[in-house]
N, C-alpha and C positions, 0 to 999 in steps of 0.2 A: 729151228736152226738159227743160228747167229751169223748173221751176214754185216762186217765190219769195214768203213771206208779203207782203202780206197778199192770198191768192185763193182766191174758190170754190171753181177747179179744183182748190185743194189739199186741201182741205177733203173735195168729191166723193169724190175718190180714198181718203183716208184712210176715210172710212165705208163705201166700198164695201172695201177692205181689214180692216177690222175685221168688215164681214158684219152692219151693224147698220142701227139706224133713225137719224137724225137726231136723233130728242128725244132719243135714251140714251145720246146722246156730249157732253163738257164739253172746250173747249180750256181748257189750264192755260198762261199766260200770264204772262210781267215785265214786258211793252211794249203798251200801248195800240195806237199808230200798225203796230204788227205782227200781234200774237195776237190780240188781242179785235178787230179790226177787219178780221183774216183768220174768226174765228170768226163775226162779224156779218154775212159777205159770202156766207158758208158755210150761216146758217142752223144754227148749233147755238149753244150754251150756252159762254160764256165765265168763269173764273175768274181774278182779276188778283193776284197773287203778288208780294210784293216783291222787286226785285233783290238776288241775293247777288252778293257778291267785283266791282262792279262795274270797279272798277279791272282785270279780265282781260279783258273787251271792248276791242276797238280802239279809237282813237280814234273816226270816224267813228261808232259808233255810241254811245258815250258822249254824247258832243255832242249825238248824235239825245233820250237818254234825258233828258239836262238840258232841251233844248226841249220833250218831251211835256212834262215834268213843271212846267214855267213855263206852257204853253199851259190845261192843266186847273187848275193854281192860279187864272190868272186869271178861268177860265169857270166854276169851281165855288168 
C-alpha cells in the first residue's frame, strides 16, 4: 500500500519503526503543505528547512512550493 505525505499513517509507521515515543521524534521538513502538516497529523514535532537546488523538483511540485509560499506570506 502506498502511503503519501501529508498522513498519520505514515507518521505511525515510522515511530513504530524507529522503536520510539512520539515526543522524541522531529519531522525535518522544506514544505509546509507536506511535512510539517504530515508531522501535525502525526502528532510529533515538526522542523521547517529551507529548499535547496529548488530547480530539481518537477514541475508540479515547484508550482505547489511558490503557492505554499504566497499562501503564508499572505496569512503571516
Amino acid at each position: 500500500r502506498v502511503i503519501r505525505k501529508p498522513s498519520a499513517a505514515l507518521l505511525d509507521y515510522a515511530v513504530r519503526e524507529l522503536g520510539c515515543e512520539k515526543g522524541a521524534v522531529a519531522m525535518i521538513g522544506d514544505q509546509y503543505l507536506t511535512d510539517v502538516a504530515g508531522a501535525n497529523l502525526g502528532g510529533v514535532r515538526s522542523i521547517k528547512v529551507p529548499t535547496l537546488a529548488r530547480g530539481t523538483f518537477r514541475a508540479p511540485v515547484r508550482f505547489s512550493q511558490r503557492l505554499e509560499a504566497l499562501v503564508y506570506a499572505l496569512l503571516y
